[in-house]
Structure formats: C-alpha cells, structure tokens
C-alpha positions as CSV (number, residue, x, y, z in Angstrom):
1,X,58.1,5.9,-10.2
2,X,58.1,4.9,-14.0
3,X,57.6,1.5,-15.0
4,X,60.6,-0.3,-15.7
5,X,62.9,1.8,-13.3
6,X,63.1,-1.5,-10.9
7,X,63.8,-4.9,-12.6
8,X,62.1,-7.9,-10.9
9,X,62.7,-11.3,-12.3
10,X,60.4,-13.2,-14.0
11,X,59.1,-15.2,-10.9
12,X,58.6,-11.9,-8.5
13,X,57.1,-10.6,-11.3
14,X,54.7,-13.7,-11.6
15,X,54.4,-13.6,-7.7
16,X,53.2,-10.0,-7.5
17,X,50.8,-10.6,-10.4
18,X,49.1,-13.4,-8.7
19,X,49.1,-11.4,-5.4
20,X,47.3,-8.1,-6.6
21,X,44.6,-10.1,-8.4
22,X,44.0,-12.1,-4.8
23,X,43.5,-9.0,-3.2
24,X,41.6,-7.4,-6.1
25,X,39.1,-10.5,-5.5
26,X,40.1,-10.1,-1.5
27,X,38.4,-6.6,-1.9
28,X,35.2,-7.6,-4.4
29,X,34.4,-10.1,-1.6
30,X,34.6,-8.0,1.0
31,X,32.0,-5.4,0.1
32,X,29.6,-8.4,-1.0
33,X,29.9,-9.4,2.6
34,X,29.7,-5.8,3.6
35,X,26.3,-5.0,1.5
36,X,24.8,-8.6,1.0
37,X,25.1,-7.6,-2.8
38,X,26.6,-9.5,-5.2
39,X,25.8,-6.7,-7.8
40,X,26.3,-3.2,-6.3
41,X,27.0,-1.3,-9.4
42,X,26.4,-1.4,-13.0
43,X,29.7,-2.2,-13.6
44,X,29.2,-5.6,-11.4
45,X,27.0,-6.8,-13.8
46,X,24.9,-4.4,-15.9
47,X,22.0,-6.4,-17.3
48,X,21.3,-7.8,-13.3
49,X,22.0,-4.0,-11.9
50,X,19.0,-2.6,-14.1
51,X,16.8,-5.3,-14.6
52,X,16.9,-5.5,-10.7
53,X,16.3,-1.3,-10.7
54,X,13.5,-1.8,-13.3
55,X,11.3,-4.0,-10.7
56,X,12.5,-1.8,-7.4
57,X,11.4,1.1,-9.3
58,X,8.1,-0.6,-10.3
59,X,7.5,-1.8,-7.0
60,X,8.5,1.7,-5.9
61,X,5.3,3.7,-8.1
62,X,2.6,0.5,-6.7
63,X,3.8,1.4,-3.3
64,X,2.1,4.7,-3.5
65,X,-0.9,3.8,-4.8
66,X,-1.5,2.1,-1.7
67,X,-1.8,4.9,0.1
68,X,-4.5,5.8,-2.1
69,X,-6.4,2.7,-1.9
70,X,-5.9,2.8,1.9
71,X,-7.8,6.5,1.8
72,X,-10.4,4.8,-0.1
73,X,-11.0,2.3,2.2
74,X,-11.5,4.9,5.2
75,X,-13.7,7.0,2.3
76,X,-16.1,3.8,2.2
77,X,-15.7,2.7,5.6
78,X,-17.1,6.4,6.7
79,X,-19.9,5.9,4.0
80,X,-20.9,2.6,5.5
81,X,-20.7,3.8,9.1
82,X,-23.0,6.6,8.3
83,X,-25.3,4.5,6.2
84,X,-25.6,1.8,9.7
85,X,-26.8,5.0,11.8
86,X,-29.2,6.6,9.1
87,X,-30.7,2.8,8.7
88,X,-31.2,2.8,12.7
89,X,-32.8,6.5,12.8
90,X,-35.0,5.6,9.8
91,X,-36.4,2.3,12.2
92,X,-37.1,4.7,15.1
93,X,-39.1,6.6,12.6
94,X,-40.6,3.7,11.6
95,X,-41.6,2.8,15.1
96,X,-42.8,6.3,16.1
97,X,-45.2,6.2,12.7
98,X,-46.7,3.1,14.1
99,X,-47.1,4.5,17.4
100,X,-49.1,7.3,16.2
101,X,-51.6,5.2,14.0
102,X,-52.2,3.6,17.4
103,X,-53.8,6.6,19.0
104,X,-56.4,9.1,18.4
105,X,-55.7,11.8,20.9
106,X,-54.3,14.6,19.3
107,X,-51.5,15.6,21.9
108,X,-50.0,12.2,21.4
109,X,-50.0,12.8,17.8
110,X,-48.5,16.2,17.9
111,X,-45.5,15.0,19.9
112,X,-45.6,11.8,17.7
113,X,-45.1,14.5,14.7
114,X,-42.2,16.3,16.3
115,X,-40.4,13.1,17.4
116,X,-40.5,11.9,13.6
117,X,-39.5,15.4,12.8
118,X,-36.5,15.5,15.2
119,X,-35.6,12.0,13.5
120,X,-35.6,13.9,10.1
121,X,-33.7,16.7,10.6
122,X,-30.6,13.8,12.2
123,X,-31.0,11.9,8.9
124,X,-29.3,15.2,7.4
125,X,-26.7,16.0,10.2
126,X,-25.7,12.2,10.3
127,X,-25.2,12.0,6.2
128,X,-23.3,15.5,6.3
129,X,-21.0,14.0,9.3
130,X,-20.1,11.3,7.0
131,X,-16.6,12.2,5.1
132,X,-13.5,11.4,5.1
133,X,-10.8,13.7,4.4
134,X,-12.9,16.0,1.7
135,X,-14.9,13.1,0.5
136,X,-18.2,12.5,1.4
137,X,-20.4,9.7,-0.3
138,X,-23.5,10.4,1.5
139,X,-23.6,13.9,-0.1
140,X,-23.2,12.4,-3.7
141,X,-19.3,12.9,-3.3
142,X,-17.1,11.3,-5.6
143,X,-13.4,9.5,-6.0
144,X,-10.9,8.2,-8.7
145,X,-8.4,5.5,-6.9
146,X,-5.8,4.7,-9.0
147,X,-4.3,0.9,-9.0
148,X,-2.1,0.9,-11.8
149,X,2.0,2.0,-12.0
150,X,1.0,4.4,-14.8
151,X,-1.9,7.5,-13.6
152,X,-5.4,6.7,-15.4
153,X,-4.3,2.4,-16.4
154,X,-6.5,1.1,-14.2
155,X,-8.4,2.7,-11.9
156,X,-11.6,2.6,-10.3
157,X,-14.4,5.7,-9.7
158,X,-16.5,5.2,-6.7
159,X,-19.8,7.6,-7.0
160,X,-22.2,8.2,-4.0
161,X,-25.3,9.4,-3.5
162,X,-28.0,12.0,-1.3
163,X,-28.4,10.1,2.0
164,X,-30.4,13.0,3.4
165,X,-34.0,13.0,4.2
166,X,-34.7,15.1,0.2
167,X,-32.7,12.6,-1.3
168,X,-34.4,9.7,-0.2
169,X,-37.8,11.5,-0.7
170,X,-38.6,11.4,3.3
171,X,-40.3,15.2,4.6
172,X,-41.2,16.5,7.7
173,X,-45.1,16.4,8.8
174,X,-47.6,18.1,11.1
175,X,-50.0,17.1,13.8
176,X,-52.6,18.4,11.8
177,X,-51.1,16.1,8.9
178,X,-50.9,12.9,11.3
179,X,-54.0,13.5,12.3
180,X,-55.4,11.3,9.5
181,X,-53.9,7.2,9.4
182,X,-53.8,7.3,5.5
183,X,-51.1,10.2,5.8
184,X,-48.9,8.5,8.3
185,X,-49.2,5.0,6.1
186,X,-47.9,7.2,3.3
187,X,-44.7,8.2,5.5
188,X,-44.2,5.3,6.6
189,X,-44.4,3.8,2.6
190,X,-41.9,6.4,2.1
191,X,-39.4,4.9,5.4
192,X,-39.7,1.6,3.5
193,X,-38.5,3.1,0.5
194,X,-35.7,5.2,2.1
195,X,-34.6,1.9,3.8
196,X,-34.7,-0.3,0.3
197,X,-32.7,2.9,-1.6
198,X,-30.3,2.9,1.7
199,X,-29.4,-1.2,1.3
200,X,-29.1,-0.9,-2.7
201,X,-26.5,2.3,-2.3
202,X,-25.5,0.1,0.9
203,X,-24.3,-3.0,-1.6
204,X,-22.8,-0.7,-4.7
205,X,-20.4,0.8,-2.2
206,X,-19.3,-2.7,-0.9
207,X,-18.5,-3.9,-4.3
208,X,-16.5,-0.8,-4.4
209,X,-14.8,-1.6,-0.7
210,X,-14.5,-5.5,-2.3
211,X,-12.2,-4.0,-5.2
212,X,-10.3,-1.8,-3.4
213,X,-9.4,-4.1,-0.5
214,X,-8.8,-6.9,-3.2
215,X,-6.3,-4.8,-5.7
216,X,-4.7,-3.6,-2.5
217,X,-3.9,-7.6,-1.4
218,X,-3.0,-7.6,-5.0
219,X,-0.8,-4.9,-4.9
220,X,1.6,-6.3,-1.2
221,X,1.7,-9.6,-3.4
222,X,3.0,-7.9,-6.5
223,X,5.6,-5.3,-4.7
224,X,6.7,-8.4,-2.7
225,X,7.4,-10.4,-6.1
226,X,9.0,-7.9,-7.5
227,X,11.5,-7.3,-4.7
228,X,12.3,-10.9,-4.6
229,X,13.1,-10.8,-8.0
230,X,15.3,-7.7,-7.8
231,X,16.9,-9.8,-4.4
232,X,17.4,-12.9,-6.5
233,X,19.3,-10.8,-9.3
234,X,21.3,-8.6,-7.3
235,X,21.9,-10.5,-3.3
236,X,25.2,-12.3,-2.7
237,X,25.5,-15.9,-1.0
238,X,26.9,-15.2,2.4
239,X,28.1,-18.4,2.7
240,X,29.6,-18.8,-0.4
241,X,31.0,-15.5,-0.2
242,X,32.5,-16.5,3.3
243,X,34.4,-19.7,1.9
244,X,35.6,-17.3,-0.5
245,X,37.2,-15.4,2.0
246,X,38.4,-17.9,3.8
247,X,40.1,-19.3,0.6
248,X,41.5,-15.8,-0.5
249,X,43.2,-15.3,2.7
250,X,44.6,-18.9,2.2
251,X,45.8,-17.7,-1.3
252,X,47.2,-14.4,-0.2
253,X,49.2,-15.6,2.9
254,X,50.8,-18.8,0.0
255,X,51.5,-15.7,-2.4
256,X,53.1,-13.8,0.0
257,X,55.1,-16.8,0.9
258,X,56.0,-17.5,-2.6
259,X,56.7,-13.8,-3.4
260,X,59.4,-14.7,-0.5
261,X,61.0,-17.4,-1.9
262,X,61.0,-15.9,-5.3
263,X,63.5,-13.2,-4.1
264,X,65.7,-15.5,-2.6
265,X,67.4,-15.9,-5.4
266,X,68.5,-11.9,-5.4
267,X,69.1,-12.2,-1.8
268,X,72.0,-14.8,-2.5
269,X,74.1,-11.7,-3.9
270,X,74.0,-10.1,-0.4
271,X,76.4,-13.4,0.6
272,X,79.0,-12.4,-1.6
273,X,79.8,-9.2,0.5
C-alpha cells in the first residue's frame, strides 16, 4: 500500500508515531534481556563492539599459549622426577663404594663391582625414561615456550643436559679395578661430582619451572582482565533493563489507549448513519 493512500489525522498520526518507537525500544530491550548485551552488534555502538572484540580476541591468542606453558610444566616436572631417582641411584652407588673399601676379600669385591655396575647402567635407562611428549631434558633436549600474544615476543628457551652415567663422567669398573681402595676413592670422587652437576642442572631447571608457572598465573590474571573489560563495555544492566520493560509496556498499553481516543473523533461520523 503507497503512502498517503489512507489519511489519518494529525493526532492518530502522532499516536502511531509514538507507538512504533515504544515497540522499536520494546524490541532493543528485549534482546538485551535475551543476551545480557547491551551491545550486540556494531551497529549498537561501534567503538564498545570492537574495542570489546580487540581484548576477547587478545585474551583469545594468551589462552593458547597456556597450553604451551602447561606442556612445559609436565616437560620439567618429568626432568625433575628423573633427576630425584638418578640422585637416589647415585647414593646407592655411593654406599656400595664404601662397602667395598671395607673389605679385602676379593669375591665381595667382585659382586661389590657388579652391583655398582648394575647401578650404572639404570643411571642411563632412568635419564632416557625421562620425556615428556618428545622432549626429554635429561638427554640435552631442548624447548621454546612462547608467553606472549605475538609468536617469538616473549618467550623463554629451556635447555637440558646428559644425565647419563658419560655425561656426568661416572664409568663402569672391575673387580680387578676395585681391588685397589685408591681406585674406588676415585669413583666415589666422581659420585660426588655427578651428584654436585645433578643439583646445579637440578636448580637451572627450577628457575625455568619458577617462570613458567609464574607467566602462566600471569597469563589467568590477564585473560580474566581482559574479559572484564570486554563485559564492562559490552553487558547490559538486567535490572535496569527490567524497569525498562516494565515502563515500555506501561507506555505501549497508554499509546494504545490514546491511539483509541484519537480515532474517536472519525468514529463520530458512523452516528450520522
């Protein structure tokens, strides 16, 4: 129907003005209540829409770093775990060296030698045992963990080191070797050292697990800032919004009302027939 094909007078006309914008507003309220949103779409209110998509998105890319971070932490925690049980097989070494400077008889030493041996040889398995999803920092394995929203901003690289009995300079024997006390003073120098290179490693990979476990506090603190920022922009007051209503359906059901009267006066012409 064109425009202008019926005539209303001037105060229907008012009447129906006042009555569509009440339901225009009826409507905008409604789907605040609906989403919790104040500002669903740009056209809501653009500057608020993406300033509000800028810190989602941000909070978005630090999100999955943290599933990096959390690998990293099982990375280290494996590293650690196999450092405890190399530490405990290098003190059972330690003891069975001191056992066999006690004695003279040759048997004892032989076993003595094969026990320490034995001990050796688990130094290896237990460092090779020690990775975590490719990464092993016993075997002078290496990571990169990434903190920051953009790849190589801030990062951190985590570098291990040869756990097994070469790397730290410890060799298997003989009975005919024990057989002397000066030889098995020199393995058990060489324990002492493996344990002293073991608790240096031990502390440069617990800075690392300090960083890690810090930037990743960092990082829940951060992603929860920034959705409470994108909230504050973009969330509607439910109880304002609710009043709203409440006054909107007051308005519509007085404009319907008055739409009602306002015709009256074109009614009156049905009296003359």
């Amino acid at each position: 129907m064109a425009i202008g094909d019926i005539s209303l007078t001037a105060g229907m006309r008012q009447n129906l003005l006042s009555l569509q914008e009440t339901n225009k507003q009826t409507s905008i309220t409604q789907n605040r209540l609906a989403t919790g949103k104040k500002v669903n779409t740009p056209l809501d209110n653009p500057t608020n829409y993406f300033a509000a998509q800028g810190h989602l998105q941000r909070a978005g890319d630090l999100d999955i770093r943290k599933d990096g971070m959390s690998e990293a932490v099982q990375m280290l925690n494996a590293a650690n775990a196999g450092i405890k049980g190399i530490q405990n097989l290098i003190n059972s070494a330690q003891g069975v060296a001191t056992s066999a400077m006690a004695t003279t008889n040759t048997l004892e030493q032989s076993a003595y030698a094969n026990t320490f041996n034995t001990l050796l040889s688990q130094i290896n398995q237990l460092a090779s045992d020690s990775g975590y999803k490719g990464t092993n920092f016993l075997t002078n394995g290496s990571q990169t963990v990434e903190f920051g929203q953009r790849t190589g901003a801030a990062t951190l690289g985590i570098n291990g080191f040869v756990a097994t009995s070469t790397g730290l300079n410890l060799s298997s024997t003989s009975a005919a070797n024990w057989s002397t006390t000066s030889n098995i003073m020199t393995d058990a120098g060489k324990l002492e050292s493996a344990l002293s290179t073991l608790r240096t490693q031990a502390s440069a990979l617990s800075a690392s697990l300090s960083v890690v476990t810090t930037r990743q506090d960092f990082t829940d603190t951060m992603i929860n800032t920034l959705q409470i920022g994108a909230d504050n922009l973009t969330l509607a007051d439910t109880n304002e919004e609710g009043a709203n209503m409440l006054m909107l359906q007051t308005r519509q059901n007085l404009g319907i009302s008055s739409l009602s009267m306002a015709s009256q006066a074109a009614q009156a012409v049905l009296r003359l027939f």
